[in-house]
VOBA-1610 file (N, C-alpha, C; in pm, whole numbers, padded with zeros to 5 digits, always signed):
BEGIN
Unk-06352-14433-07633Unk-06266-14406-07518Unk-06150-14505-07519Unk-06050-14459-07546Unk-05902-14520-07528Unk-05800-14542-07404Unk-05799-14630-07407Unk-05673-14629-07239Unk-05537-14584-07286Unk-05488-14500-07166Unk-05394-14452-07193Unk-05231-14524-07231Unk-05210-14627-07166Unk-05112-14731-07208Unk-04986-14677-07181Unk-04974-14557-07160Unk-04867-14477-07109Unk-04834-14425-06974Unk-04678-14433-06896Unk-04642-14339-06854Unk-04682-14220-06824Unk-04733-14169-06732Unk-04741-14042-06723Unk-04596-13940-06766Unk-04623-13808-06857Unk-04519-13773-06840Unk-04466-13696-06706Unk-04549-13605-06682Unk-04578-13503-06554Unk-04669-13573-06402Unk-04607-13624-06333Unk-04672-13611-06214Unk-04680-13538-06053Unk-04792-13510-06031Unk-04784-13432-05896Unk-04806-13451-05775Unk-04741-13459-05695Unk-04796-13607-05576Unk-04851-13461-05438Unk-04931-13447-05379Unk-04975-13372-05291Unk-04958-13443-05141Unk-04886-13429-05101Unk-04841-13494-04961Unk-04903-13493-04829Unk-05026-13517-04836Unk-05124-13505-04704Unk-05110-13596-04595Unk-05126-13553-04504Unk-05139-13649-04351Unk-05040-13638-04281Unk-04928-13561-04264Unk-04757-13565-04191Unk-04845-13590-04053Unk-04922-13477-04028Unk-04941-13445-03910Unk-05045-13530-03812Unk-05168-13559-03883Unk-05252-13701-03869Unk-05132-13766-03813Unk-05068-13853-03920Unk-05013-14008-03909Unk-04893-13968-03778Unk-04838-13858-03734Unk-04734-13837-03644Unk-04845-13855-03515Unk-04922-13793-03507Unk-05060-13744-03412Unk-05136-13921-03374Unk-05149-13957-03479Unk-05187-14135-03450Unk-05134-14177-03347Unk-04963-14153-03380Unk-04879-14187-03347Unk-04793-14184-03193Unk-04872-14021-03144Unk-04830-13980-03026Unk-04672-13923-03031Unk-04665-13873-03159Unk-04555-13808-03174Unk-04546-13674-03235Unk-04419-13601-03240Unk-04452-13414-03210Unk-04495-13427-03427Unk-04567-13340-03444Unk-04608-13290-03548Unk-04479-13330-03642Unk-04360-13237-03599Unk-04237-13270-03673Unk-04173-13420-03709Unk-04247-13499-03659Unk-04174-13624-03689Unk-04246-13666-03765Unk-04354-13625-03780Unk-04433-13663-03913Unk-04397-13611-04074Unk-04337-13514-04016Unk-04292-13384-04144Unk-04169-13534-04190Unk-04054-13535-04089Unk-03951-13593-04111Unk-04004-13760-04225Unk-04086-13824-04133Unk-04102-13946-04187Unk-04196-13897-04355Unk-04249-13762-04377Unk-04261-13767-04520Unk-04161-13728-04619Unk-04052-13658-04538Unk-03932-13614-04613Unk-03843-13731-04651Unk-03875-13844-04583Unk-03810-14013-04644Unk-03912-14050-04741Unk-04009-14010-04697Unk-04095-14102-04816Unk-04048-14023-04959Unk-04075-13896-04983Unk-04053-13809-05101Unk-03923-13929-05152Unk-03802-13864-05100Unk-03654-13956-05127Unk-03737-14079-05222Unk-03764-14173-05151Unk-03826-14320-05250Unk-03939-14298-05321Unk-04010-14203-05320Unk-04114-14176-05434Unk-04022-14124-05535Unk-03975-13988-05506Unk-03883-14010-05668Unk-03786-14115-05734Unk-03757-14129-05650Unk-03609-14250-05690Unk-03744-14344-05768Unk-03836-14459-05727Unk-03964-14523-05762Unk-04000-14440-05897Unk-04016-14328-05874Unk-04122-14306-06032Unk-03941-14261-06132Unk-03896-14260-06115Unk-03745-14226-06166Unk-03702-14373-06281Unk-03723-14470-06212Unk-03729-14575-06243Unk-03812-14630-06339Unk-03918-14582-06320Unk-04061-14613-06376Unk-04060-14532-06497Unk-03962-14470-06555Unk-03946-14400-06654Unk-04051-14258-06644Unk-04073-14222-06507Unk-04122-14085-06525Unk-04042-13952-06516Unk-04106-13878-06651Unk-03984-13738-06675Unk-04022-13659-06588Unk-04130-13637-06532Unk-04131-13482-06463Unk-04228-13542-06295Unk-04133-13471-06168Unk-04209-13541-06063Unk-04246-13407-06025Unk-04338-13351-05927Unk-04343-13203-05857Unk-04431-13313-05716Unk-04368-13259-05619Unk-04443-13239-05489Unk-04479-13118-05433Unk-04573-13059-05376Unk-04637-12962-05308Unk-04563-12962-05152Unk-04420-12911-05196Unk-04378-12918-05005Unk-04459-12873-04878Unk-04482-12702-04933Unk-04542-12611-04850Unk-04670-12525-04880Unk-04747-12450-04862Unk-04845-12419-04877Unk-04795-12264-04798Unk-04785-12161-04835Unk-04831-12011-04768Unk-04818-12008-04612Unk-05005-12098-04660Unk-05053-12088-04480Unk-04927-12186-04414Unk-04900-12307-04433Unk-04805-12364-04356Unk-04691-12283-04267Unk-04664-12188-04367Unk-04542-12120-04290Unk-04611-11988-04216Unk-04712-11972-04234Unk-04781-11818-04168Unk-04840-11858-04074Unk-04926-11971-04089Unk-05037-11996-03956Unk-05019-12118-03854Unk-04887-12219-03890Unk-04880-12282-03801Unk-04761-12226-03665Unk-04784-12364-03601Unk-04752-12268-03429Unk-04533-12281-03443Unk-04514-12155-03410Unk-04388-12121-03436Unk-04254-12244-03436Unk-04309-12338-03342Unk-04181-12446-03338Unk-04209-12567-03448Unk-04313-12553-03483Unk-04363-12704-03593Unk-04278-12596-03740Unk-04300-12485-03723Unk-04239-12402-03877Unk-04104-12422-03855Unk-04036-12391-03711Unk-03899-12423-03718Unk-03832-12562-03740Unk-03960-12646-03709Unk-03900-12761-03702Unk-03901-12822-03898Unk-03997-12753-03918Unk-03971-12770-04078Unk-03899-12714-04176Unk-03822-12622-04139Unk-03704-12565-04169Unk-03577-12624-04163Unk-03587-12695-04082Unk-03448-12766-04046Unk-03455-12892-04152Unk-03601-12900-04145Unk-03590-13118-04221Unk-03581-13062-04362Unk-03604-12940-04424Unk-03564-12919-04529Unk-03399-12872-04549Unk-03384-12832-04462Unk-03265-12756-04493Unk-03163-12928-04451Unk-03234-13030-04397Unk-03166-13119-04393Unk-03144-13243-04531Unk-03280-13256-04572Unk-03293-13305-04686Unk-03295-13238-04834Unk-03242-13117-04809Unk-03215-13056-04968Unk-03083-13087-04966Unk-03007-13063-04896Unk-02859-13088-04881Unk-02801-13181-04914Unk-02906-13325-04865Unk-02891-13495-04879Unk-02956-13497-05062Unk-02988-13436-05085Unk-03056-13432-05233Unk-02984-13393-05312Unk-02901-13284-05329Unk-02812-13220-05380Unk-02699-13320-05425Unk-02662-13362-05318Unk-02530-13457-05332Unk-02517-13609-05334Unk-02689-13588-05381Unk-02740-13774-05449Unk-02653-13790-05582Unk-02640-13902-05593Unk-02576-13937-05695Unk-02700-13971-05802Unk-02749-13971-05779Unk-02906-14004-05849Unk-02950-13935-05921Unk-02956-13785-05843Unk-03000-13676-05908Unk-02852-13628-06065Unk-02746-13691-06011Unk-02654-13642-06177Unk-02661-13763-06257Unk-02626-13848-06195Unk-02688-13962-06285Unk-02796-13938-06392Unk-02906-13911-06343Unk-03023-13922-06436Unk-03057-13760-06502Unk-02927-13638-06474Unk-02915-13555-06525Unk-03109-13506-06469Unk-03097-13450-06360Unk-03214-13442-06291Unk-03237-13288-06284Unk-03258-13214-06319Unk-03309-13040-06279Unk-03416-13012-06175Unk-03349-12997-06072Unk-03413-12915-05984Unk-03464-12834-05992Unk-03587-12804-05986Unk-03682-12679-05968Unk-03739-12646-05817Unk-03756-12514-05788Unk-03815-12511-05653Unk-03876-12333-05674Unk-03994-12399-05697Unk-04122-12326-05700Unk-04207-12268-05610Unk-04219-12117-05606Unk-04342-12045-05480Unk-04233-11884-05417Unk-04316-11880-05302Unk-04249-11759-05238Unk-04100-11797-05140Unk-04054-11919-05137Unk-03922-11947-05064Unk-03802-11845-05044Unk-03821-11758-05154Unk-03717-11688-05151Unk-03744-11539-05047Unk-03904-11578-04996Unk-03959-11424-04920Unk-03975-11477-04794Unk-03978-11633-04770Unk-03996-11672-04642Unk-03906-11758-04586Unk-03821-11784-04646Unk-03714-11910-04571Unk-03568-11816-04536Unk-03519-11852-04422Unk-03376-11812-04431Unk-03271-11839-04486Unk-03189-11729-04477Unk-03091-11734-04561Unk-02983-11873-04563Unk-02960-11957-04475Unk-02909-12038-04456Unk-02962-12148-04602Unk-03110-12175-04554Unk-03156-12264-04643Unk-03188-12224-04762Unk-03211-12080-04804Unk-03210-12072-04910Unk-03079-11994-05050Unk-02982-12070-04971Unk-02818-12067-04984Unk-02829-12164-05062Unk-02889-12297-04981Unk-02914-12472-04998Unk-02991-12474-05117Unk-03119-12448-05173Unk-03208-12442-05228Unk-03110-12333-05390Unk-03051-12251-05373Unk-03007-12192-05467Unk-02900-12286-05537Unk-02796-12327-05421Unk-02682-12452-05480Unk-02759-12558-05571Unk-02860-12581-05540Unk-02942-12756-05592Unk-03000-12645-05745Unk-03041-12546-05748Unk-03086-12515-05887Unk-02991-12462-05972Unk-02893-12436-05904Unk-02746-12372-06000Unk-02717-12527-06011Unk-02654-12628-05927Unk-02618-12689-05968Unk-02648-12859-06061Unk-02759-12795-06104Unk-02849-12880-06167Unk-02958-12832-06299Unk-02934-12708-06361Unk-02973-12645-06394Unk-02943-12645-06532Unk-02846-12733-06581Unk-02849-12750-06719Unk-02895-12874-06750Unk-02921-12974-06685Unk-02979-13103-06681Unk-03137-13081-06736Unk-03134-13204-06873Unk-03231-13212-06944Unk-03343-13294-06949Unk-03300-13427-06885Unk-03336-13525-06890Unk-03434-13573-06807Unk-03483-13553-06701Unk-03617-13491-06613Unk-03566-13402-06489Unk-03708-13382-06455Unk-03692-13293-06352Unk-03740-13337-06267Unk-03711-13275-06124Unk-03773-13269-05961Unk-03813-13114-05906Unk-03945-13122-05893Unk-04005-12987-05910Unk-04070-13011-05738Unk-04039-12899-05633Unk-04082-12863-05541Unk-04138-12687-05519Unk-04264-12738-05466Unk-04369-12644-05480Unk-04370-12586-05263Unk-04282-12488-05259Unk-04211-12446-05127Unk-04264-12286-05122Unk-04373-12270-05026Unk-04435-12134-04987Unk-04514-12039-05131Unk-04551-12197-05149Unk-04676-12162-05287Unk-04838-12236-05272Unk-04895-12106-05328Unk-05034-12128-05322Unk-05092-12068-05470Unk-05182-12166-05516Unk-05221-12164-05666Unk-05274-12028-05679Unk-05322-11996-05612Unk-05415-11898-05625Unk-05348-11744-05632Unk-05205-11782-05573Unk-05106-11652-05550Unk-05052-11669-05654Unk-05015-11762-05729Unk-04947-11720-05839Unk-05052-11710-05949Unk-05153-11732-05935Unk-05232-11660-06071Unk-05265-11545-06032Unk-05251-11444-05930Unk-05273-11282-05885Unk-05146-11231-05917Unk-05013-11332-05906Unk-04875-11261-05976Unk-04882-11309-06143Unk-04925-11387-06213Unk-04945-11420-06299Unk-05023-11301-06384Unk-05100-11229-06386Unk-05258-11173-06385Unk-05202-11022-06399Unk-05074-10964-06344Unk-05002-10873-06257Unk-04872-10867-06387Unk-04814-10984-06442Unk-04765-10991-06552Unk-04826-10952-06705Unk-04945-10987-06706Unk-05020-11074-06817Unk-05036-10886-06845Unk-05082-10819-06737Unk-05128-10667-06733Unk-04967-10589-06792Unk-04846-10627-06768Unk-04741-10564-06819Unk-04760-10614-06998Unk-04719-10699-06996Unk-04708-10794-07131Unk-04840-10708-07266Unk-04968-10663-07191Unk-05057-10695-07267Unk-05046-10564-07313Unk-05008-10473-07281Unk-04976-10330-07347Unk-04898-10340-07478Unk-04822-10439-07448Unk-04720-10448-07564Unk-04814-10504-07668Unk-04857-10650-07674Unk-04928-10746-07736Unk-05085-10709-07751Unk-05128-10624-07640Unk-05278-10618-07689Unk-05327-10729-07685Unk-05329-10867-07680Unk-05391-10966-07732Unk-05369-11056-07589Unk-05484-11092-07487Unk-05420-11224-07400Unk-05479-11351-07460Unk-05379-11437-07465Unk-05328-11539-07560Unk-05299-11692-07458Unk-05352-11789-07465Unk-05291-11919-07365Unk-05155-11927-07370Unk-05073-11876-07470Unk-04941-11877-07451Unk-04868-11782-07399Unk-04962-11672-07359Unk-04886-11515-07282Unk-04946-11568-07139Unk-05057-11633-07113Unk-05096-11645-06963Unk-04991-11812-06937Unk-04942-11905-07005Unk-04871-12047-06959Unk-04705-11940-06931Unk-04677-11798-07017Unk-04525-11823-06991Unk-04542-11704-06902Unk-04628-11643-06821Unk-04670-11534-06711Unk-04648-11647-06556Unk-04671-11808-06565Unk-04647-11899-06466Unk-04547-11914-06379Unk-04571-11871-06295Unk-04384-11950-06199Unk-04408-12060-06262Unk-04470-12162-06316Unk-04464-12280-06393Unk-04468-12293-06530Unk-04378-12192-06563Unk-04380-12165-06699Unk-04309-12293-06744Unk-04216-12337-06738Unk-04135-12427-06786Unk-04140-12550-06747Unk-04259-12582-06682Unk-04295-12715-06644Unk-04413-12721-06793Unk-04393-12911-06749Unk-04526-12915-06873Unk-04679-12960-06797Unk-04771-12939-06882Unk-04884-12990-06821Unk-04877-13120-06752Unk-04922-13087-06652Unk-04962-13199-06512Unk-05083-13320-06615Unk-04968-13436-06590Unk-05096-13551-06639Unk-05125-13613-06536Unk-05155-13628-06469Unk-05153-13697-06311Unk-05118-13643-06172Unk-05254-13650-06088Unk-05236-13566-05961Unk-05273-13708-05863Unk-05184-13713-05743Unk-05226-13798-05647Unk-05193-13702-05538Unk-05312-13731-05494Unk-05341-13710-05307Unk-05308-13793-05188Unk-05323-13793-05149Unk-05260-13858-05022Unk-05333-13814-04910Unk-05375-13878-04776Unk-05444-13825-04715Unk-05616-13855-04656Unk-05629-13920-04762Unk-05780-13981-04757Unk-05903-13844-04729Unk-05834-13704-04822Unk-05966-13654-04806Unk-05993-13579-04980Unk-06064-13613-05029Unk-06059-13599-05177Unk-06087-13462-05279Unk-06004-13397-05196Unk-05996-13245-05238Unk-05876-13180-05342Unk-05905-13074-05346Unk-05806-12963-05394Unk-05809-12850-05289Unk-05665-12777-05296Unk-05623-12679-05218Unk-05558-12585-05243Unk-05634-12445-05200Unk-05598-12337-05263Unk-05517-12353-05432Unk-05592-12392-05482Unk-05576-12378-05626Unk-05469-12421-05693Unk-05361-12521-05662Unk-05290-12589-05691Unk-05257-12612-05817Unk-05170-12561-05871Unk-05139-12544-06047Unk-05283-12551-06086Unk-05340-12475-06057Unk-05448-12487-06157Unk-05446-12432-06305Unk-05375-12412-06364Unk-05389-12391-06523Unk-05353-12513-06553Unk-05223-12532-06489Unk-05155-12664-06545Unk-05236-12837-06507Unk-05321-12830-06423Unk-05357-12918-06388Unk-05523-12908-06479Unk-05527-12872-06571Unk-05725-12849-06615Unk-05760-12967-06651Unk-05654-13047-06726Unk-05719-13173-06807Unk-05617-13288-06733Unk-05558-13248-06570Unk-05547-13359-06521Unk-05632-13463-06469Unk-05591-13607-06467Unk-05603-13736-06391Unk-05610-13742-06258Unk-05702-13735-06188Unk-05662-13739-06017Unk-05751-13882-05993Unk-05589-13889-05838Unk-05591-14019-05814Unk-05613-13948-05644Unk-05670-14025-05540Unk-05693-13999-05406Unk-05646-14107-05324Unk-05576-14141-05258Unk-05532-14225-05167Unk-05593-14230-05024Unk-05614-14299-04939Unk-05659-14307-04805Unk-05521-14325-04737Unk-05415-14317-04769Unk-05296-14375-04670Unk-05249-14234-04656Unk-05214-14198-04510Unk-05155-14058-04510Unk-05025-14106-04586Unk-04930-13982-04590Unk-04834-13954-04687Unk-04733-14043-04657Unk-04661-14059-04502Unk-04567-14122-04459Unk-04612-14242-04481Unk-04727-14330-04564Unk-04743-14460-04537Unk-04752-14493-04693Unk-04714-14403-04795Unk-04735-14396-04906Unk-04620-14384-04940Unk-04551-14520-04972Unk-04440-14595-05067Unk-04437-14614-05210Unk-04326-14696-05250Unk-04323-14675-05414Unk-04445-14780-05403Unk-04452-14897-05348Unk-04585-14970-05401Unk-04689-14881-05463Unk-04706-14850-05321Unk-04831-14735-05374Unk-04855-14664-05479Unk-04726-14596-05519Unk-04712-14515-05699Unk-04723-14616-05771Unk-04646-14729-05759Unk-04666-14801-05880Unk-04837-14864-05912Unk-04901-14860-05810Unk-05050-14908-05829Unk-05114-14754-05848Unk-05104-14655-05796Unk-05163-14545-05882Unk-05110-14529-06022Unk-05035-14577-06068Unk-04941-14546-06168Unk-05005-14641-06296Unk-05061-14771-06215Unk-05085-14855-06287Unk-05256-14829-06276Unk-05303-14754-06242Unk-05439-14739-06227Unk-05469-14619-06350Unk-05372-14546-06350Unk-05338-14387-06431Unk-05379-14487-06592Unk-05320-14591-06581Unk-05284-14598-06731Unk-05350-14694-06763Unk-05468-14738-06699Unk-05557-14804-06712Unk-05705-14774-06761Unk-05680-14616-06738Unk-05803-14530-06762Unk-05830-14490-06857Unk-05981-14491-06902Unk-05964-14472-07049Unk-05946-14277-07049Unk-05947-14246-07202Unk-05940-14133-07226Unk-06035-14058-07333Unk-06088-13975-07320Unk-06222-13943-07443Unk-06146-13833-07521Unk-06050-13794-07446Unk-05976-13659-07503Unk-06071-13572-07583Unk-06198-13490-07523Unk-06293-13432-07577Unk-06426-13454-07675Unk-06382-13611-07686Unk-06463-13645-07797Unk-06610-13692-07668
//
């Protein structure tokens, strides 16, 4: 068993607790949303630094936008449509030649306003090679392997043959690379609704007890430094 000694290339940070740590707090649900939409900002900029190529956060979840109570959805509409905007026109993101990705059903559930916003940041970032910022917005793992599955059934008429490389490029995450590292946040040590699960099979998970808003670059850099501390059997 070998330690890894490396960088993660791919990491996926799962953003749990907005609503806990706002609720601690005695404050509306939404201000919890807000204070994780600052944290994201310094988690990438932090692992950006840290020489990591590929970041993805799990913004939204399906249910988020279907089953919570009508003003906490509006109110999360706005902090995105406020912080994609502030993202867009980081200097950070051209600097480091950054590609925006934004992954899930956004384009069936967000309005047109914000997803005006969300289209500008992937046009205008979209030839950039050099890493990416991958947001996972009105996606659930489990829905895209039933649209995945739904492909694989077009494709396989042609090919006859299903192949790991006809089910990885059937992915809304086709063009991401395998997930080496998953952190949670949240202090409850799960998975949810199926969360890249192809891409995540032979990930690293890390679990945090600090809800999300209390989870700074320190924090990555000690999961980060915990990641690469671990040994690896890589099947053997």
């Amino acid at each position: 068993m070998t330690e890894n000694n490396k960088i993660p290339n791919h990491i996926v940070i799962i953003p749990d607790g907005n609503r806990r740590w706002a609720k601690d707090k005695k404050l509306k649900p939404w201000d919890g949303h807000t204070a994780g939409a600052e944290r994201i900002e310094e988690l990438a900029k932090k692992a950006l630094e840290m020489g990591i190529k590929n970041i993805s956060f799990w913004g939204s979840s399906l249910d988020n936008l279907t089953k919570r109570p009508l003003r906490e959805k509006q109110a999360l509409l706005r902090i995105y449509e406020k912080y994609f905007k502030k993202l867009i026109n980081n200097e950070d993101i051209h600097k480091n030649e950054t590609k925006i990705n934004i992954i899930g059903r956004w384009r069936e559930q967000f309005p047109g306003g914000l997803k005006k916003i969300l289209n500008d940041g992937i046009e205008k970032t979209k030839h950039y090679k050099k890493t990416t910022l991958n947001f996972f917005l009105a996606y659930n793992g489990d829905d895209e392997m039933v649209e995945t599955i739904k492909k694989i059934v077009e494709k396989i008429e042609k090919s006859k043959n299903v192949t790991k490389k006809i089910i990885k490029s059937s992915l809304m995450t086709k063009d991401l690379p395998a997930v080496d590292f998953m952190i949670r946040t949240g202090g409850e040590p799960h998975l949810s609704a199926g969360f890249m699960m192809w891409d995540t099979a032979n990930s690293q998970l890390y679990f945090s007890e600090k809800l999300f808003p209390d989870f700074g670059g320190e924090e990555l850099a000690e999961a980060i430094k915990d990641y690469m501390k671990r040994g690896r059997r890589n099947g053997k």
